[in-house]
PDB file of N, H, CA, C and O in Angstrom:
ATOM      1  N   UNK A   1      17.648  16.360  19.667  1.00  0.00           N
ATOM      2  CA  UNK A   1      18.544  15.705  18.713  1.00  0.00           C
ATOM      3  C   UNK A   1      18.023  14.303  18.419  1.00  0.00           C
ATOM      4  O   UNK A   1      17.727  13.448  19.253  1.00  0.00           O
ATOM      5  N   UNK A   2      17.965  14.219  17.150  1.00  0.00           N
ATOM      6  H   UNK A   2      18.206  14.914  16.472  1.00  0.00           H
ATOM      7  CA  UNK A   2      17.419  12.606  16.516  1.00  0.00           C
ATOM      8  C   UNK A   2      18.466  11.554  16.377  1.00  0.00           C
ATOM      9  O   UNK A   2      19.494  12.001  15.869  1.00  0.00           O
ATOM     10  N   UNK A   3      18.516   9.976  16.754  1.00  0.00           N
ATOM     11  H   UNK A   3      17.680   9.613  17.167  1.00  0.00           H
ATOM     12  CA  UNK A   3      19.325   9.327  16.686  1.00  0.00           C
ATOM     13  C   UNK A   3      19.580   8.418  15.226  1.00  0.00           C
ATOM     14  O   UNK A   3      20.538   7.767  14.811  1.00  0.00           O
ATOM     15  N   UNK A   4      17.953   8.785  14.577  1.00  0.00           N
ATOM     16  H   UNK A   4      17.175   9.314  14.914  1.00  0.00           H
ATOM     17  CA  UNK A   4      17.811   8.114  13.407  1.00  0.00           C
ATOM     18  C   UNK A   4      18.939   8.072  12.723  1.00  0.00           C
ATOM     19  O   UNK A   4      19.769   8.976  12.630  1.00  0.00           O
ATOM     20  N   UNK A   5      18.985   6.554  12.030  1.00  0.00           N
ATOM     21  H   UNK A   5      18.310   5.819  12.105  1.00  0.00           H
ATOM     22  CA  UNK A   5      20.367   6.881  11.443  1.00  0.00           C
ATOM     23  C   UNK A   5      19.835   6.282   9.871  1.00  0.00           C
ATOM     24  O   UNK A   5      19.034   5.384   9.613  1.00  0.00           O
ATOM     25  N   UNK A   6      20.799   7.360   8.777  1.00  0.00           N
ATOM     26  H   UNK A   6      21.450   8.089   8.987  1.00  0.00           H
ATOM     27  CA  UNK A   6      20.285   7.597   7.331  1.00  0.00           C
ATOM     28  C   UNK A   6      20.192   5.613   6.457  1.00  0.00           C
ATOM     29  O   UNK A   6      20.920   4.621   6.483  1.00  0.00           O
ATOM     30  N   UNK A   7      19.070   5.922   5.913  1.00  0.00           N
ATOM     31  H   UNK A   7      18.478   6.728   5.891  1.00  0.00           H
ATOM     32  CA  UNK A   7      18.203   4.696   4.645  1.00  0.00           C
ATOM     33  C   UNK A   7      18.775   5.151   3.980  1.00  0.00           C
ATOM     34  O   UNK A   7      18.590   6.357   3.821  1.00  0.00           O
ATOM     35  N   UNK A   8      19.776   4.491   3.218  1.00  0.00           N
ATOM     36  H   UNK A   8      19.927   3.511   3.347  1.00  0.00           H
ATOM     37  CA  UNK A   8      20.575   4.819   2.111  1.00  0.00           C
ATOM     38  C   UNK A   8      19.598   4.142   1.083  1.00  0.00           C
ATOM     39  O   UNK A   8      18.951   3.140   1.388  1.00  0.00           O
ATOM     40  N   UNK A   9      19.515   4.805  -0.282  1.00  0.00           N
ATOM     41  H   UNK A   9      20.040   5.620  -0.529  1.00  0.00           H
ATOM     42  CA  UNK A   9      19.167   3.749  -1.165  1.00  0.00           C
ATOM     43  C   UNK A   9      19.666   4.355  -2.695  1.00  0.00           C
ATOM     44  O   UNK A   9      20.313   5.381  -2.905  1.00  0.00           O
ATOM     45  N   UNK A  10      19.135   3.357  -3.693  1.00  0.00           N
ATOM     46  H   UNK A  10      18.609   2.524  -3.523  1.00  0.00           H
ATOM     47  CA  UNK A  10      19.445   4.006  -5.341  1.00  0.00           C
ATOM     48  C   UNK A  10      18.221   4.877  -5.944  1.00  0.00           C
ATOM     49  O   UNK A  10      17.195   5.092  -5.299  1.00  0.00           O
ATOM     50  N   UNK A  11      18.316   5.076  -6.493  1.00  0.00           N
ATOM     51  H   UNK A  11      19.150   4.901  -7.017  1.00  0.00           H
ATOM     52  CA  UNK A  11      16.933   5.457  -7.987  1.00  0.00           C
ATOM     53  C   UNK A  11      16.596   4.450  -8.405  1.00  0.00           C
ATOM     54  O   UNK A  11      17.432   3.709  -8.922  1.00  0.00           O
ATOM     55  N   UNK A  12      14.836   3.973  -8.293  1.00  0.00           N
ATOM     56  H   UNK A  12      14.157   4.575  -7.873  1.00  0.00           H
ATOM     57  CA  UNK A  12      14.929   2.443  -8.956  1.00  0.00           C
ATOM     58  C   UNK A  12      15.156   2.974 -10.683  1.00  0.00           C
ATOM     59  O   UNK A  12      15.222   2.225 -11.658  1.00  0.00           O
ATOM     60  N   UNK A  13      15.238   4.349 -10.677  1.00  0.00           N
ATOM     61  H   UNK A  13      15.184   4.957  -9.885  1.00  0.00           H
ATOM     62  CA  UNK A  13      15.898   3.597 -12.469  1.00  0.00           C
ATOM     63  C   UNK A  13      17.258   3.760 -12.801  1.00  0.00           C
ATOM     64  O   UNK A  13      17.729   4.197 -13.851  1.00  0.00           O
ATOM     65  N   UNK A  14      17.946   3.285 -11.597  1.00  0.00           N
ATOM     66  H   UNK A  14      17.563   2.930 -10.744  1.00  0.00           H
ATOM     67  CA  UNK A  14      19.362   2.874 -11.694  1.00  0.00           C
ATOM     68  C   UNK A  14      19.771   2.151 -12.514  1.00  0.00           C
ATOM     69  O   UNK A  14      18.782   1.737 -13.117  1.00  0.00           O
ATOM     70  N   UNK A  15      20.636   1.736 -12.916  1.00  0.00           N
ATOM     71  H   UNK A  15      21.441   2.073 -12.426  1.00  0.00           H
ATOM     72  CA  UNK A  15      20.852   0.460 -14.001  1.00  0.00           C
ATOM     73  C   UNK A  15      21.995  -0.532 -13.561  1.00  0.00           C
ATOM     74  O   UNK A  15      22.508  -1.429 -14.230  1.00  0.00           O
ATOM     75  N   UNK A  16      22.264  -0.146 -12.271  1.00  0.00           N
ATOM     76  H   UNK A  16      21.848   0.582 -11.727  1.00  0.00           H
ATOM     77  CA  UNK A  16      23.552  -0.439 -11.775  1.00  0.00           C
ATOM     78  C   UNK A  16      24.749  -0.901 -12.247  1.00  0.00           C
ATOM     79  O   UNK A  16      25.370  -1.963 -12.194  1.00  0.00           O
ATOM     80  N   UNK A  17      24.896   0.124 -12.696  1.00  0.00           N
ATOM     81  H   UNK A  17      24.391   0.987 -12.739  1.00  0.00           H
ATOM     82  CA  UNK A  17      26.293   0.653 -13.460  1.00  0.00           C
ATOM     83  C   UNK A  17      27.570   0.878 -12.804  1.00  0.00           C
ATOM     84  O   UNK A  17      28.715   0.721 -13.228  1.00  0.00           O
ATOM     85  N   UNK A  18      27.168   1.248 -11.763  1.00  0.00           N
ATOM     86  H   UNK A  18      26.238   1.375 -11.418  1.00  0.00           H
ATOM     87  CA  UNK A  18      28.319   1.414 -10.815  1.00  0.00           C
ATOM     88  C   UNK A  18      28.495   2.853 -10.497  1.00  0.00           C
ATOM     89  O   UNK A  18      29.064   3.310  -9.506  1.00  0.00           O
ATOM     90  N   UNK A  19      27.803   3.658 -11.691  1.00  0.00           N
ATOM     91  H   UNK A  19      27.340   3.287 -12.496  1.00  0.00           H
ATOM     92  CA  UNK A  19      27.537   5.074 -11.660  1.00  0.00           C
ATOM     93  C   UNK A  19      27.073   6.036 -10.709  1.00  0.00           C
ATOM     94  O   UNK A  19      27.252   7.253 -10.750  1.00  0.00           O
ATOM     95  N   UNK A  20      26.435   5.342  -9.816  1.00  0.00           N
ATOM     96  H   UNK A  20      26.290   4.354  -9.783  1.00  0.00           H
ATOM     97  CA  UNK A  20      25.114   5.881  -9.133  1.00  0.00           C
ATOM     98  C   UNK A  20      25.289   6.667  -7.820  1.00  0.00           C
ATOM     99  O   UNK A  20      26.506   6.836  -7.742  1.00  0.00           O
ATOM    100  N   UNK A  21      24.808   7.135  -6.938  1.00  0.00           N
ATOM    101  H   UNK A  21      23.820   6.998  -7.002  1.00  0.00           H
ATOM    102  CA  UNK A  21      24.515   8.329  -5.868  1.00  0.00           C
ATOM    103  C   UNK A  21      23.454   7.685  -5.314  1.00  0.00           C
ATOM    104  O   UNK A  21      22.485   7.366  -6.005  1.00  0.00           O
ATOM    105  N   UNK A  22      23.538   7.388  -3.806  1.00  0.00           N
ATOM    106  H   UNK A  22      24.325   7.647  -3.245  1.00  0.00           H
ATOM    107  CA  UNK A  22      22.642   7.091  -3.116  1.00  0.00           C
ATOM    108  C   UNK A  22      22.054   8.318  -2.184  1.00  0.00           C
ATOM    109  O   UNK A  22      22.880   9.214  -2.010  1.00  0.00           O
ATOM    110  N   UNK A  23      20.736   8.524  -1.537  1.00  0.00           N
ATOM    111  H   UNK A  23      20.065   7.796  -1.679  1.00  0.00           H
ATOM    112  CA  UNK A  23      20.342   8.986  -1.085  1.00  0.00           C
ATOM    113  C   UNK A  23      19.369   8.692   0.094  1.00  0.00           C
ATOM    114  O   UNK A  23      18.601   7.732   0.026  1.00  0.00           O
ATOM    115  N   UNK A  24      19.405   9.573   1.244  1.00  0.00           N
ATOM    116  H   UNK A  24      20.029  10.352   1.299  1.00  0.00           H
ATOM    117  CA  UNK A  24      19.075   9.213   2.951  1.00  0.00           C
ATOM    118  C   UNK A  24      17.486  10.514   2.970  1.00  0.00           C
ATOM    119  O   UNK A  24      17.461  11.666   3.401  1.00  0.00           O
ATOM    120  N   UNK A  25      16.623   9.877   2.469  1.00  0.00           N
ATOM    121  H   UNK A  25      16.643   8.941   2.118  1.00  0.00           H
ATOM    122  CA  UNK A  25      15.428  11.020   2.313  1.00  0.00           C
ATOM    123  C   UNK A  25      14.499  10.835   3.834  1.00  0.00           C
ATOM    124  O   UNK A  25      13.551  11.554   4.151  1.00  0.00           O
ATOM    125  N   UNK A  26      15.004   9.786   4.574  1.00  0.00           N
ATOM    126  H   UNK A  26      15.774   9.203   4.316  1.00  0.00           H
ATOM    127  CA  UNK A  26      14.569   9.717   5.976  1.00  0.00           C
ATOM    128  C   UNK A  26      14.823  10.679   6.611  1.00  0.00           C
ATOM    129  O   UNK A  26      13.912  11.100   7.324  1.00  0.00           O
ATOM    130  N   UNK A  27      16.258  11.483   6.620  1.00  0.00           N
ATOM    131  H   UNK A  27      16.998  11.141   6.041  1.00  0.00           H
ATOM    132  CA  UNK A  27      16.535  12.457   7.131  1.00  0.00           C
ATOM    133  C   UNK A  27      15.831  13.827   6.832  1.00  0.00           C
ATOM    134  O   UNK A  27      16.163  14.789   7.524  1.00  0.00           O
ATOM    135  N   UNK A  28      15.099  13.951   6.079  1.00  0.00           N
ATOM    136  H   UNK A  28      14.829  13.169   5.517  1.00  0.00           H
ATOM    137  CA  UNK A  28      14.803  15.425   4.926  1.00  0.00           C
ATOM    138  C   UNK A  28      13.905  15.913   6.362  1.00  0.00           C
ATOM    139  O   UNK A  28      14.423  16.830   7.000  1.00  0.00           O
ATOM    140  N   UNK A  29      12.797  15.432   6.807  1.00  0.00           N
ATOM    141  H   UNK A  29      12.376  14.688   6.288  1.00  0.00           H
ATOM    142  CA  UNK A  29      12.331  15.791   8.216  1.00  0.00           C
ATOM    143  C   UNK A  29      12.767  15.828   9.494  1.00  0.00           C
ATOM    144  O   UNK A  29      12.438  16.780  10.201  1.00  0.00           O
ATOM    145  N   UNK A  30      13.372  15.061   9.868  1.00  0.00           N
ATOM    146  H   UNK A  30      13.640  14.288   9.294  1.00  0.00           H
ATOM    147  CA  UNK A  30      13.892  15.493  10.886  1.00  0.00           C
ATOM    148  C   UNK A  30      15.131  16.136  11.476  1.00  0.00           C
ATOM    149  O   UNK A  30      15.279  16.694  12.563  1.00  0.00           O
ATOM    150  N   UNK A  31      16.112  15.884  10.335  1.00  0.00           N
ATOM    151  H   UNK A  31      15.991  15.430   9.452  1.00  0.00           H
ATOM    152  CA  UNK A  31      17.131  16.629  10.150  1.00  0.00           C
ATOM    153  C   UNK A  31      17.239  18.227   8.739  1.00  0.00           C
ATOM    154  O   UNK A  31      18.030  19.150   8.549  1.00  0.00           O
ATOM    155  N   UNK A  32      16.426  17.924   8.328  1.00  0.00           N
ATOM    156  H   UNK A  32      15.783  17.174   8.483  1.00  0.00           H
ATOM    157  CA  UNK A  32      16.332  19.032   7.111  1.00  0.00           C
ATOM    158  C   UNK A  32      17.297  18.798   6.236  1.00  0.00           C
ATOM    159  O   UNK A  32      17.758  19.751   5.608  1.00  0.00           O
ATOM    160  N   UNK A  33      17.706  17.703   6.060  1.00  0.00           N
ATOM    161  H   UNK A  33      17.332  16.928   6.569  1.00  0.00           H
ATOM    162  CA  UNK A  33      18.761  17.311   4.886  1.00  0.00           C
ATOM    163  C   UNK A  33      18.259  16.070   4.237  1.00  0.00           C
ATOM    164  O   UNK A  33      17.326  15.365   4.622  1.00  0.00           O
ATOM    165  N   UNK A  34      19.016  15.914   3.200  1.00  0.00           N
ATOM    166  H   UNK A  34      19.773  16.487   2.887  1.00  0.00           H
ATOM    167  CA  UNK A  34      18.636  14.907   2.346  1.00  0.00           C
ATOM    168  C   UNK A  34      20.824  14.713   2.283  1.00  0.00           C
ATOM    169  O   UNK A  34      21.633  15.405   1.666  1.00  0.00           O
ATOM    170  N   UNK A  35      21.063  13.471   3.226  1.00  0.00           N
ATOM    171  H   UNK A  35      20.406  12.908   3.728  1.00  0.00           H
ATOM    172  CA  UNK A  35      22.677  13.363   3.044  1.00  0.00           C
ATOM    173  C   UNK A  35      22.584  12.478   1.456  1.00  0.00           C
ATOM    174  O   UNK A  35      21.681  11.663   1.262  1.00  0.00           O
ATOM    175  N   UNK A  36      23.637  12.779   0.410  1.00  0.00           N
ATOM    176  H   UNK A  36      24.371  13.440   0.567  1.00  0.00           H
ATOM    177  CA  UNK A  36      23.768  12.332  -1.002  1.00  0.00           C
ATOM    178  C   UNK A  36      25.428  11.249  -0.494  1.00  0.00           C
ATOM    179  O   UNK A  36      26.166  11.487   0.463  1.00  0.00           O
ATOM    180  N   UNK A  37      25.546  10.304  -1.342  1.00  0.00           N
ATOM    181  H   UNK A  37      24.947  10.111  -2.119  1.00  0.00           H
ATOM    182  CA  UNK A  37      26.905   9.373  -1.305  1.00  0.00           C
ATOM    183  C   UNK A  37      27.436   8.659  -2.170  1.00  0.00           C
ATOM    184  O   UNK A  37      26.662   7.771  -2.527  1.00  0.00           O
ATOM    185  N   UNK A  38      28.510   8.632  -2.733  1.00  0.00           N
ATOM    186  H   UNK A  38      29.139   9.354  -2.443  1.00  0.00           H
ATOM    187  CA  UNK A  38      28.770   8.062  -3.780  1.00  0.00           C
ATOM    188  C   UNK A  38      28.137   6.508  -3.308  1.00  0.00           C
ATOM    189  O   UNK A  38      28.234   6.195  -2.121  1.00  0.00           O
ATOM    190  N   UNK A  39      27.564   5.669  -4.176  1.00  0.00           N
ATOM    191  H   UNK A  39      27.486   5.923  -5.140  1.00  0.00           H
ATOM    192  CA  UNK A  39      27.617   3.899  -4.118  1.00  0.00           C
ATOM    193  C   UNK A  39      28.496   3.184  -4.369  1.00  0.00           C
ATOM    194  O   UNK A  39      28.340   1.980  -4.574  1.00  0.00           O
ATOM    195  N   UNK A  40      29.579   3.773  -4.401  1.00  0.00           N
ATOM    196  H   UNK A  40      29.705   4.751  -4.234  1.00  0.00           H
ATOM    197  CA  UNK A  40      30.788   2.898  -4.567  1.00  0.00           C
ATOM    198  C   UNK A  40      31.936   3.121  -3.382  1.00  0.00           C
ATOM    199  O   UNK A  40      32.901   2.470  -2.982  1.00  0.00           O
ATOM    200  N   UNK A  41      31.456   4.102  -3.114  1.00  0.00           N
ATOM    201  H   UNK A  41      30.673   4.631  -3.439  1.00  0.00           H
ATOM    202  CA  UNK A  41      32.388   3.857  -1.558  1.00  0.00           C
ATOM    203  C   UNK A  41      31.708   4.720  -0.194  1.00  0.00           C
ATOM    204  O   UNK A  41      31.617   5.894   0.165  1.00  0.00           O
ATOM    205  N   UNK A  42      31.290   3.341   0.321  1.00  0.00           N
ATOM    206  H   UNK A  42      31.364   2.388   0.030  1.00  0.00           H
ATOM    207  CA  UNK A  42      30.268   3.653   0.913  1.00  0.00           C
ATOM    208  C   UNK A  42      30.603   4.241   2.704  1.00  0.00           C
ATOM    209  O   UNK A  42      29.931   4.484   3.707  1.00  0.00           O
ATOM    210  N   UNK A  43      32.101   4.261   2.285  1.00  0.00           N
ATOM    211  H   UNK A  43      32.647   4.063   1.471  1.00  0.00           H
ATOM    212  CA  UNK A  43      32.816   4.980   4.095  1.00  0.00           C
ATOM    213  C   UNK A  43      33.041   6.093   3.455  1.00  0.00           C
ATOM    214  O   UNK A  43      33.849   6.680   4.175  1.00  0.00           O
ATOM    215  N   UNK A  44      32.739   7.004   2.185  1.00  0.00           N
ATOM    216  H   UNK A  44      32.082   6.527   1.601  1.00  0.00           H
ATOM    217  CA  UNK A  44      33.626   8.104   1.575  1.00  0.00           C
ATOM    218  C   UNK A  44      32.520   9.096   2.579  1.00  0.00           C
ATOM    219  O   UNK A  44      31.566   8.856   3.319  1.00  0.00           O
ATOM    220  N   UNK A  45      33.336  10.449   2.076  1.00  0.00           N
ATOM    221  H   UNK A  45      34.111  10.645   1.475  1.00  0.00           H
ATOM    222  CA  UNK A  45      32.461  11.873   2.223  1.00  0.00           C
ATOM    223  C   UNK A  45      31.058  11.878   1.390  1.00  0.00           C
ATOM    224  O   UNK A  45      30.871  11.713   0.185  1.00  0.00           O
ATOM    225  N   UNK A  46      29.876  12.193   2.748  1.00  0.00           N
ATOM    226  H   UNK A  46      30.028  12.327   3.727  1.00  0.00           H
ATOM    227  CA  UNK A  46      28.662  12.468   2.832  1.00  0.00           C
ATOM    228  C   UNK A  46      28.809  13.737   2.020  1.00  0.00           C
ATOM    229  O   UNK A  46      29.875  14.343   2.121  1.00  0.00           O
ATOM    230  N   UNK A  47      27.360  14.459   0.805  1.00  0.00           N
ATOM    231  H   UNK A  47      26.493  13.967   0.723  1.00  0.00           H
ATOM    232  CA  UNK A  47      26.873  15.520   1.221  1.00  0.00           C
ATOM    233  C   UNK A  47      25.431  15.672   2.088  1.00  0.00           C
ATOM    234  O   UNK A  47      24.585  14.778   2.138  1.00  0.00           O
ATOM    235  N   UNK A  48      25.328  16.879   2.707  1.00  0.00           N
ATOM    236  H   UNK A  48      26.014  17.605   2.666  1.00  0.00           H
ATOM    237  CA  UNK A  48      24.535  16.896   3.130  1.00  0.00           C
ATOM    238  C   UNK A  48      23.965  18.214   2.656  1.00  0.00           C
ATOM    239  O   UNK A  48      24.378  19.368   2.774  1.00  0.00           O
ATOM    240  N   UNK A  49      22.574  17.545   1.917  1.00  0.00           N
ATOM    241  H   UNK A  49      22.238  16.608   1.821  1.00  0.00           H
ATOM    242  CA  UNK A  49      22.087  18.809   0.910  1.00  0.00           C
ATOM    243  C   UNK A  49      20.938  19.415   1.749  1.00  0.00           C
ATOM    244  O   UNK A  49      20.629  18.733   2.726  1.00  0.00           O
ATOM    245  N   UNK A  50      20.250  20.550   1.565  1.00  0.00           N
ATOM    246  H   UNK A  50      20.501  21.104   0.772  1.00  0.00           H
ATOM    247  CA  UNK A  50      19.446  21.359   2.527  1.00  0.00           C
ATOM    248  C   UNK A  50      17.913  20.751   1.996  1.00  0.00           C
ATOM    249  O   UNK A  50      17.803  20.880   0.777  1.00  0.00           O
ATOM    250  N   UNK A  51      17.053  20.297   2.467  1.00  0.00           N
ATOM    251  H   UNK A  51      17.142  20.192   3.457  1.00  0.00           H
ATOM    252  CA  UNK A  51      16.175  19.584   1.958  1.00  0.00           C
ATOM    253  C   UNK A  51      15.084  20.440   0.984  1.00  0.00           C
ATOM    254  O   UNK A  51      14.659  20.042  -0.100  1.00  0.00           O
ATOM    255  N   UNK A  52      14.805  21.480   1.527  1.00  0.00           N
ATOM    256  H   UNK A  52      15.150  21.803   2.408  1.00  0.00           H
ATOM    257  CA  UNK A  52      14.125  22.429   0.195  1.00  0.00           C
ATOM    258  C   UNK A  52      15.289  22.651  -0.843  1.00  0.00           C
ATOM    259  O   UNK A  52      14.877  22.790  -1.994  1.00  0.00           O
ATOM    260  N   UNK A  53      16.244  22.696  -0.731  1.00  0.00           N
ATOM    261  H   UNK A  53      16.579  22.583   0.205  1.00  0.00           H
ATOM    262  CA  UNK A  53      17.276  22.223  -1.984  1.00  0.00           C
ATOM    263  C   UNK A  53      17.342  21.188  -2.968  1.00  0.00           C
ATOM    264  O   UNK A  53      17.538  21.327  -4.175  1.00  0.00           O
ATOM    265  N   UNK A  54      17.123  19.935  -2.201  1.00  0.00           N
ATOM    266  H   UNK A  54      16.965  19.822  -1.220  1.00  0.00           H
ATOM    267  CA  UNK A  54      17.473  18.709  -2.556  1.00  0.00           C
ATOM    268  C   UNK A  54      15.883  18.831  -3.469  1.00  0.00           C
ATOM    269  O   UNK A  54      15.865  18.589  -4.676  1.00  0.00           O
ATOM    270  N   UNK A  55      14.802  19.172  -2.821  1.00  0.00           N
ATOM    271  H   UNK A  55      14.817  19.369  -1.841  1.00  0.00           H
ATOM    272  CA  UNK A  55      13.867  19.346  -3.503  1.00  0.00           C
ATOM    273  C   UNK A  55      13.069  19.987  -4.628  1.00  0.00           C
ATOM    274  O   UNK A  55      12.049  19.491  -5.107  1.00  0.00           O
ATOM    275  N   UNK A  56      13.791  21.481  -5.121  1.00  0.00           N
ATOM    276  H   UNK A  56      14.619  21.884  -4.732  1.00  0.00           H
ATOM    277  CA  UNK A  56      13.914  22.175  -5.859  1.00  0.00           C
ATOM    278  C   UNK A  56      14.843  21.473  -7.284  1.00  0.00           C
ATOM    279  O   UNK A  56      14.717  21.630  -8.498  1.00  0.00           O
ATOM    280  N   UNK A  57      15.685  20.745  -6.534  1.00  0.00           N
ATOM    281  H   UNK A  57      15.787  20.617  -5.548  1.00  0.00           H
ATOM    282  CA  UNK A  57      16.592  19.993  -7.834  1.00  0.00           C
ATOM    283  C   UNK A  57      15.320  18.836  -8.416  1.00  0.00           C
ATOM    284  O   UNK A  57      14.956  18.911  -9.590  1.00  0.00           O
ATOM    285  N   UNK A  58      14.894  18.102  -7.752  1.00  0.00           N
ATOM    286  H   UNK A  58      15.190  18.041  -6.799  1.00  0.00           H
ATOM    287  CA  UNK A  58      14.415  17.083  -8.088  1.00  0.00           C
ATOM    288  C   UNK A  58      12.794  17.469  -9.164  1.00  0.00           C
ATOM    289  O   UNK A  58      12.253  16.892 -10.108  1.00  0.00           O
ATOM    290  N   UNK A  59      12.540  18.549  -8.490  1.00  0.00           N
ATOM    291  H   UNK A  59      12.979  19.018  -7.723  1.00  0.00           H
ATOM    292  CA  UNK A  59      11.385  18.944  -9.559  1.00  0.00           C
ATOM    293  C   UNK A  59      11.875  19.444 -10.428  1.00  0.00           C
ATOM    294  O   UNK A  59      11.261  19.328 -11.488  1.00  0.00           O
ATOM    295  N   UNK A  60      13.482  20.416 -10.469  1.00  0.00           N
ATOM    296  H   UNK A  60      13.980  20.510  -9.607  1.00  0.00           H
ATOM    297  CA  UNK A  60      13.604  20.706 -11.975  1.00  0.00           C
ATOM    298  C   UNK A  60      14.032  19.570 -12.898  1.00  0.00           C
ATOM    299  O   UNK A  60      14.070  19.659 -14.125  1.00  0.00           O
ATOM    300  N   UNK A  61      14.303  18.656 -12.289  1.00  0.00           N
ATOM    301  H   UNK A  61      14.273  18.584 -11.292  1.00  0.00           H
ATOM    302  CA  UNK A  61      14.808  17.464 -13.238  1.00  0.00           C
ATOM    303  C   UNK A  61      13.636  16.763 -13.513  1.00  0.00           C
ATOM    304  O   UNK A  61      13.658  16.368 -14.679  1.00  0.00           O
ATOM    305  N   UNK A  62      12.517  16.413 -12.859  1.00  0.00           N
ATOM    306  H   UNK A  62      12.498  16.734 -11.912  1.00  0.00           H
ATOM    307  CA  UNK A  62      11.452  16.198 -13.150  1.00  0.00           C
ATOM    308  C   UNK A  62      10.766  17.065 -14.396  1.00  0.00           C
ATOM    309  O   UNK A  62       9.938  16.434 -15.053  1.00  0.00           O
ATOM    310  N   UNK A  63      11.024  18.470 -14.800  1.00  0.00           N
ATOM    311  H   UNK A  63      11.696  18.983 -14.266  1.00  0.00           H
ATOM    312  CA  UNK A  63      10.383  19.039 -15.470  1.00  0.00           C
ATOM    313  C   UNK A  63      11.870  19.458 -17.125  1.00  0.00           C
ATOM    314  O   UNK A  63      11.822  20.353 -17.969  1.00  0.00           O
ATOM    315  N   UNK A  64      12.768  18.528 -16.956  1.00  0.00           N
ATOM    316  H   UNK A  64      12.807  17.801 -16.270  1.00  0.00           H
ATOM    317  CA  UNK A  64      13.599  18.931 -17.993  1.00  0.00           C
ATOM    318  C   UNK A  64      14.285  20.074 -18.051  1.00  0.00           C
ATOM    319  O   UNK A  64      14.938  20.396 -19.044  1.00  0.00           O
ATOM    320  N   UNK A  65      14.130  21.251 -16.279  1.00  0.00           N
ATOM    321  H   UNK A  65      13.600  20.990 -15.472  1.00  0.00           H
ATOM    322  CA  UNK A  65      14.199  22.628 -16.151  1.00  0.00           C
ATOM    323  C   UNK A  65      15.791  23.435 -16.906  1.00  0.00           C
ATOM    324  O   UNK A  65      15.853  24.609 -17.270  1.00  0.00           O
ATOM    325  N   UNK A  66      17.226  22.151 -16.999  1.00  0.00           N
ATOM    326  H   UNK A  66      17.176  21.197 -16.703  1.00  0.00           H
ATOM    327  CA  UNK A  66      18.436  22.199 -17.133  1.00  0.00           C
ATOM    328  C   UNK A  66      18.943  22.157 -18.554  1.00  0.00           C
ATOM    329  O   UNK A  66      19.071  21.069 -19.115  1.00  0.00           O
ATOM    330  N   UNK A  67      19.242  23.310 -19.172  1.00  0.00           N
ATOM    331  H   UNK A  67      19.138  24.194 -18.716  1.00  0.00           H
ATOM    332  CA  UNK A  67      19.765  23.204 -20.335  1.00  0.00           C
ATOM    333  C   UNK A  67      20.575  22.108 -20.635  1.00  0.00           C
ATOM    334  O   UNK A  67      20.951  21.169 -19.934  1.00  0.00           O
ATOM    335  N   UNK A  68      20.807  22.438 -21.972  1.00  0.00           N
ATOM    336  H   UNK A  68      20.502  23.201 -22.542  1.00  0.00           H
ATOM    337  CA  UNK A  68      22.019  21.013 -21.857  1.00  0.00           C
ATOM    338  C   UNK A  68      23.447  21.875 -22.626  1.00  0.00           C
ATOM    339  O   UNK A  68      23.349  22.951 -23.216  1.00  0.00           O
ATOM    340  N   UNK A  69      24.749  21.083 -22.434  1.00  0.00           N
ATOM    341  H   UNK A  69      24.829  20.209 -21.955  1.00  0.00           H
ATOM    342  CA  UNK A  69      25.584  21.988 -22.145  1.00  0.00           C
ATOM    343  C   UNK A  69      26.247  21.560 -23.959  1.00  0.00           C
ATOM    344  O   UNK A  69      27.216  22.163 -24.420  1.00  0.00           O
TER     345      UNK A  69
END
């Protein structure tokens, strides 16, 4: 069991809006998660996404993969 405890941070192309989702990608190895958090309340409910998950999202958004609605 790892004691590391999660690097929260933004997207540097945040705009800080107040909008934003922080993310703990320290964890993606040794825990196999990538925990997600709102930035505005920063005691709220964690997710904790499965890291080949968290990663599959990030390349389809990288590649425009998501229709638009």
């Amino acid at each position: 069991m790892t004691t590391e405890s999660p690097r929260w941070f933004k997207s540097s192309y945040s705009s800080n809006g107040g909008q934003c989702v922080e993310i703990a990608a320290n964890l993606a190895v040794s825990r196999g998660v990538v925990p997600v958090r709102d930035s505005k309340d920063l005691d709220g409910p964690v997710l904790d996404i499965p890291a080949h998950a968290f990663s599959s999202f990030v390349a389809g958004v990288k590649v425009e993969d998501f229709g638009t609605v």
